[in-house]
C-alpha positions as CSV (number, residue, x, y, z in Angstrom):
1,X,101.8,49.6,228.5
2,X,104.2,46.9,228.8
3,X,101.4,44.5,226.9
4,X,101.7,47.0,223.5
5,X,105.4,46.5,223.9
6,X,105.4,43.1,223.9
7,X,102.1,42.8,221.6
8,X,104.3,45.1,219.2
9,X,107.6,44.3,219.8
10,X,109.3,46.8,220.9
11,X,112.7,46.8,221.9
12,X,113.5,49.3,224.0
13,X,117.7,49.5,223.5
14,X,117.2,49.2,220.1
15,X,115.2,52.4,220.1
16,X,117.7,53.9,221.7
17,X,120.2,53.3,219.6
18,X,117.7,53.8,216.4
19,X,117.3,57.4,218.2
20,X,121.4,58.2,218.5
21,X,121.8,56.5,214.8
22,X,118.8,59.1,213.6
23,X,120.6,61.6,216.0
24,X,124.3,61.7,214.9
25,X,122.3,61.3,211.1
26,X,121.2,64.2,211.3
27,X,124.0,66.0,212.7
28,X,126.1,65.1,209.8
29,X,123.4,65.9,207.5
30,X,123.3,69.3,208.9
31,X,127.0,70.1,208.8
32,X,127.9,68.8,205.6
33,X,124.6,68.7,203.6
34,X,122.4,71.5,204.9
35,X,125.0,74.2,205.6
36,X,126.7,74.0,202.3
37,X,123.4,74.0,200.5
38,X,122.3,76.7,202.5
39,X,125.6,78.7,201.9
40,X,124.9,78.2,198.1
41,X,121.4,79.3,198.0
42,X,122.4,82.5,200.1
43,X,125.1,83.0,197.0
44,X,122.9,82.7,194.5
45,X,120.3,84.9,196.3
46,X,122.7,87.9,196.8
47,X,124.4,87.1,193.1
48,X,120.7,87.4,191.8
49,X,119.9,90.9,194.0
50,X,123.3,91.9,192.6
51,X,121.9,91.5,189.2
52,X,118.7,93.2,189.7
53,X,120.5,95.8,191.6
54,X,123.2,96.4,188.5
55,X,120.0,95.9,186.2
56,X,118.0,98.9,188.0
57,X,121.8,100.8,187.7
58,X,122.1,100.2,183.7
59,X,119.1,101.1,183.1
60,X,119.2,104.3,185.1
61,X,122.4,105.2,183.1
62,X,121.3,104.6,179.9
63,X,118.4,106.6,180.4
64,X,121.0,109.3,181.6
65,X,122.5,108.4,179.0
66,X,119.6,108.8,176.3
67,X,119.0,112.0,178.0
68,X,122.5,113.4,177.4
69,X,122.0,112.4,173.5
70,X,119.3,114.2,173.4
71,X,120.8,117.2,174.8
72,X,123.7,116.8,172.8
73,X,121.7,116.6,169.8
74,X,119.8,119.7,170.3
75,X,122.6,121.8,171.0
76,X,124.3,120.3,167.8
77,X,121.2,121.1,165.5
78,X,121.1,124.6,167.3
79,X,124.6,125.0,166.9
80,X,123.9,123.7,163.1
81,X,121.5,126.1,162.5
82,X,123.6,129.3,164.0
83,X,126.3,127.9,161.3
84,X,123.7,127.9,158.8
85,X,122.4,131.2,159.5
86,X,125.5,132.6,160.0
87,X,126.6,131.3,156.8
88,X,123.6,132.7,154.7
89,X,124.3,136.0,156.0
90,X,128.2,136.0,154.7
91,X,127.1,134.6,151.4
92,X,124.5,137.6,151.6
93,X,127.3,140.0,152.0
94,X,129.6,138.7,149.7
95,X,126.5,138.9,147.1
96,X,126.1,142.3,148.3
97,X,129.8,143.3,147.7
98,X,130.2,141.2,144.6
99,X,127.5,143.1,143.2
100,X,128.7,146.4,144.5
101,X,132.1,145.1,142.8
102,X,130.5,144.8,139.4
103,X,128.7,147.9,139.7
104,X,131.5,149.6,139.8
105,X,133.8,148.1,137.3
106,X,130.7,148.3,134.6
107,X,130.3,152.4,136.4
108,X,134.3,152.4,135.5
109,X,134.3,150.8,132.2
110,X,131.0,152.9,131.1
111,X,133.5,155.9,131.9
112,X,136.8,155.0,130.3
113,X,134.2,153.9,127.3
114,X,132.5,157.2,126.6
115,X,136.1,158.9,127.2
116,X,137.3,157.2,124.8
117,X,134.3,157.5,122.6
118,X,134.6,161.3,124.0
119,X,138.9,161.5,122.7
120,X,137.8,159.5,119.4
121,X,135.4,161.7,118.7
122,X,137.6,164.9,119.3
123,X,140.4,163.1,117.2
124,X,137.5,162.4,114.3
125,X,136.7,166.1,114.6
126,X,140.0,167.7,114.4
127,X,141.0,165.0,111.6
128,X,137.7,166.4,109.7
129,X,138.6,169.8,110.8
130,X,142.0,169.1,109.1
131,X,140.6,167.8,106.1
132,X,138.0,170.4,105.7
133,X,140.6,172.8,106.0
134,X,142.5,171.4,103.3
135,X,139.7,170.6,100.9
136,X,138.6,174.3,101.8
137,X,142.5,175.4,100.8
138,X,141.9,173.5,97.3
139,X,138.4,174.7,96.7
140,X,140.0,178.0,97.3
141,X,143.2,177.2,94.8
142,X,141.0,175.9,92.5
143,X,139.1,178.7,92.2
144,X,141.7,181.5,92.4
145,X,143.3,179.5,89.5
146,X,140.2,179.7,87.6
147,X,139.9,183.3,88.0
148,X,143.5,183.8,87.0
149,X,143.0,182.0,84.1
């Protein structure tokens, strides 16, 4: 062994001190270089889990969300339609009263139309009866004047 020493040179302090150098190397490596980095990648790992975990949670609620809307649509086109209906059946009844309402004005104004027709024709009637009274009173003169002459 001590011939591959010497055949390669080895220097046995110097190895020993290449070994400590490599040593304390990587000691400070490890504390300032491979902690920190491996601080930084355990960040990024939990920021990124955080991201696929709030991910997971916004799409959850806006799937609760879309759900709600369409609930909330549903009732609005059901309450829509209630309004609707409930507003055909008030215009019905207004029709249905409006009519009624006209019905009864033109029942009323049929009324006053043939009393009046009714008083006019009384009033004609006595006016004739007037009139054939007096023509009936001078037909009579007439011929009593005729006879006295």
């Amino acid at each position: 062994m001590e011939e591959i020493v010497k055949v390669f040179g080895i220097n046995w302090e110097l190895l020993v001190i290449q070994m400590v150098n490599f040593g304390l190397l990587l000691l400070i490596l490890h504390h300032f270089l491979y902690k920190p980095v491996l601080k930084l990648i355990q960040k990024r790992v939990y920021k990124i889990e955080k991201g696929v975990k709030d991910a997971k949670e916004a799409e959850n609620k806006l799937k609760e969300a879309e759900d709600e809307k369409k609930k909330i649509l549903s009732k609005a086109s059901d309450e829509a339609d209630k309004i609707i209906e409930l507003s055909r059946e008030k215009a019905s009844e207004q029709k249905s009263s409006i009519l009624k309402e006209a019905e009864d004005k033109s029942k009323n104004l049929l009324e006053e139309a043939v009393k009046k027709a009714e008083e006019e024709k009384a009033r004609v009637l006595e006016k004739s009866k007037e009139e054939i009274a007096k023509l009936a009173i001078l037909s009579a003169e007439k011929i009593l004047r005729e006879k006295a002459q």
